[in-house]
C-alpha positions as CSV (number, residue, x, y, z in Angstrom):
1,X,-21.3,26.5,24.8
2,X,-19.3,24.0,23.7
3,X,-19.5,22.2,27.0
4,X,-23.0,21.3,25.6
5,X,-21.9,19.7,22.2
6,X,-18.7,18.0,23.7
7,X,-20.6,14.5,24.1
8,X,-21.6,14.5,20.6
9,X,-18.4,16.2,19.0
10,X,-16.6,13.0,20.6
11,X,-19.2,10.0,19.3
12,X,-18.8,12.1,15.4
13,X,-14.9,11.5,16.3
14,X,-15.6,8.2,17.0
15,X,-17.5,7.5,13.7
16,X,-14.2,8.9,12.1
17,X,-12.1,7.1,13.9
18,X,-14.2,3.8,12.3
19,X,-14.0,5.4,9.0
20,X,-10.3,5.6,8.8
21,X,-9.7,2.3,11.0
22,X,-11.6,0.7,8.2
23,X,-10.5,1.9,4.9
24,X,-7.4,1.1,6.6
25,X,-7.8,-2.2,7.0
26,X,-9.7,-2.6,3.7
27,X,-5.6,-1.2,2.2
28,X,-3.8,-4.1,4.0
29,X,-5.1,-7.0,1.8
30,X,-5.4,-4.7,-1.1
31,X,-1.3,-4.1,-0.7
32,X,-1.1,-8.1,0.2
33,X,-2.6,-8.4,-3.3
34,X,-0.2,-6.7,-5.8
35,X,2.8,-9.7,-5.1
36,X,-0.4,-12.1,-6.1
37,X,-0.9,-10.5,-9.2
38,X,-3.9,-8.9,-8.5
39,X,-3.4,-6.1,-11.2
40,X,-2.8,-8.1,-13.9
41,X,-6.2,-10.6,-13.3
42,X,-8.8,-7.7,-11.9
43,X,-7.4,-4.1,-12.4
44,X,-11.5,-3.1,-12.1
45,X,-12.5,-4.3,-9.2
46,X,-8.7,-3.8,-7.4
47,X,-8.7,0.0,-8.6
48,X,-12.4,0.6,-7.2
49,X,-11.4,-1.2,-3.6
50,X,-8.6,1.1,-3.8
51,X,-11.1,4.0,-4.5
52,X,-13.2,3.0,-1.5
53,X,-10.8,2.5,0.9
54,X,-9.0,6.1,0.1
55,X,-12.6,7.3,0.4
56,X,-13.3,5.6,3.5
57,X,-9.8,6.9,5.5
58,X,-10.6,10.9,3.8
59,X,-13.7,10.8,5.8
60,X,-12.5,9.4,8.6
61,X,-9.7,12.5,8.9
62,X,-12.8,15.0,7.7
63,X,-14.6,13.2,11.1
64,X,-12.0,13.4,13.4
65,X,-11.2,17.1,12.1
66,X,-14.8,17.8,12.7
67,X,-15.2,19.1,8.6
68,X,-18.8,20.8,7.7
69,X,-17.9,18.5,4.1
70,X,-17.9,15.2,5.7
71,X,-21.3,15.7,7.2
72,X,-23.2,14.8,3.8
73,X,-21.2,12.1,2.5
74,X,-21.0,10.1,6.2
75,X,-24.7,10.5,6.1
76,X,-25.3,9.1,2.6
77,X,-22.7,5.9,3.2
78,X,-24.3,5.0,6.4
79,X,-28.2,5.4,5.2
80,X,-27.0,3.2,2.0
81,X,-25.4,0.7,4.7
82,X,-28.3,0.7,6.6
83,X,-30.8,0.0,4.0
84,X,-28.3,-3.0,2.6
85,X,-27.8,-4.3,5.9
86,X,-31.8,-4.4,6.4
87,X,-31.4,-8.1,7.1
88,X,-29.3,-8.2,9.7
89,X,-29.7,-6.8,13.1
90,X,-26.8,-4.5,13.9
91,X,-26.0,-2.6,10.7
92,X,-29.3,-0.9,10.7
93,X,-28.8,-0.2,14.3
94,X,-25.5,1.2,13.9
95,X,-26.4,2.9,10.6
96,X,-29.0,4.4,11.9
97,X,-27.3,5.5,14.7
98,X,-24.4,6.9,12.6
99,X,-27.3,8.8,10.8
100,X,-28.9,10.7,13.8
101,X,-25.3,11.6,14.6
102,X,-24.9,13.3,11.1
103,X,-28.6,14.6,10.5
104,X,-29.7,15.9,14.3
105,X,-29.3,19.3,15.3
106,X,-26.7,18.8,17.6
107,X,-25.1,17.0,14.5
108,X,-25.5,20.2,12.1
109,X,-24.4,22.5,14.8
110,X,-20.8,20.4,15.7
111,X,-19.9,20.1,11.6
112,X,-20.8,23.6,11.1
113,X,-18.0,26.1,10.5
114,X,-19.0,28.6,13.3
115,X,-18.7,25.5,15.6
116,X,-15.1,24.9,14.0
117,X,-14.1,29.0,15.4
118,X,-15.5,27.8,18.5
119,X,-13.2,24.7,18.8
120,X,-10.4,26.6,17.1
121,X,-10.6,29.1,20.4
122,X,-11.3,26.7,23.1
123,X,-8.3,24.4,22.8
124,X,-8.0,23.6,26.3
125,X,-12.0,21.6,26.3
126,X,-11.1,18.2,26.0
127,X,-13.7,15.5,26.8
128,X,-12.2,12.7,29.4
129,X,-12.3,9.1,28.8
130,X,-12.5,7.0,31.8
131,X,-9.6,4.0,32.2
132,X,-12.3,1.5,32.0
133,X,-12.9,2.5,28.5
134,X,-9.7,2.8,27.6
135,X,-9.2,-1.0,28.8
136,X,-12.4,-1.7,26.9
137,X,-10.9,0.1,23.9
138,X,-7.4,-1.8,24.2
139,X,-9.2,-5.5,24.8
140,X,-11.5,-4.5,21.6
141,X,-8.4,-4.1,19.6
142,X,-6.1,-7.5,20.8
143,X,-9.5,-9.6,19.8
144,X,-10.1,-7.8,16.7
145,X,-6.6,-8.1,15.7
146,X,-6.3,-11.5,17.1
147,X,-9.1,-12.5,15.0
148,X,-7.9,-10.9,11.9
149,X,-4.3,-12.6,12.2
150,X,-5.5,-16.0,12.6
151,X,-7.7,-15.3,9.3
152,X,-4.8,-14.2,6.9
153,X,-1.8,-16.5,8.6
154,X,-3.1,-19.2,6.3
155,X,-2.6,-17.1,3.5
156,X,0.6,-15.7,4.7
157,X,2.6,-19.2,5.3
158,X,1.6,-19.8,1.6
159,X,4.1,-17.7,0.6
């Protein structure tokens, strides 16, 4: 049975594995911050990115741990993103997408506890990733990181 969820129980793994990658990244500038004095100018608004960001990694680990009470919130966050995003051509798309993921059956049945047991005694399923997406995966992540170091080394050799 699970053979027949395993494609989707890996995309929902996927979505947490954005989650957390982003609230992760949203905690680097927020650390950066505190030696600017961040706290003392905009407690608010640095206490609430905070909030976000801790928010943003919890569901990630509730996605990757397949959790019945990430199912909700994911789906709220992403129609919200998706109806702010209106205006641009991917975030609905991927919204949207993140959605059906949360909301279809298949969805339901893979953040469902019984699904859980079923994962819990089947330990041994694992769903293979080919090396070409690993390379994909790997080349994604030296351009995204490339990208995000050439954006804060100004603000780095200001120190």
């Amino acid at each position: 049975m699970r053979r027949a969820y395993l494609r989707h129980e890996s995309e929902i793994k996927g979505v947490g594995l954005l989650y957390g990658l982003f609230g992760g990244l949203m905690l680097f500038p927020l650390v950066l911050s505190l030696g600017e004095g961040m706290l003392r100018r905009d407690f608010s608004t640095w206490f609430i990115l905070l909030l976000i960001a801790l928010g943003l990694l919890v569901l990630g680990i509730g996605m990757r741990r397949l959790s019945p009470w990430a199912r909700v919130p994911v789906a709220l966050i992403s129609f919200l993103a998706g109806v702010m995003s209106i205006f641009s051509i991917i975030g609905p798309l991927v919204n949207g997408y993140i959605l059906w993921l949360m909301l279809s059956a298949k969805g339901r049945k893979v953040l469902s506890p019984e699904y859980q047991m079923i994962v819990d005694l089947t330990p041994d399923v694992k769903n293979r990733i080919s090396c070409v997406a690993v390379l994909l995966a790997f080349m994604l992540l030296l351009v995204v990181g490339s990208i995000l170091l050439a954006l804060m080394a100004p603000a780095l050799s200001n120190r």
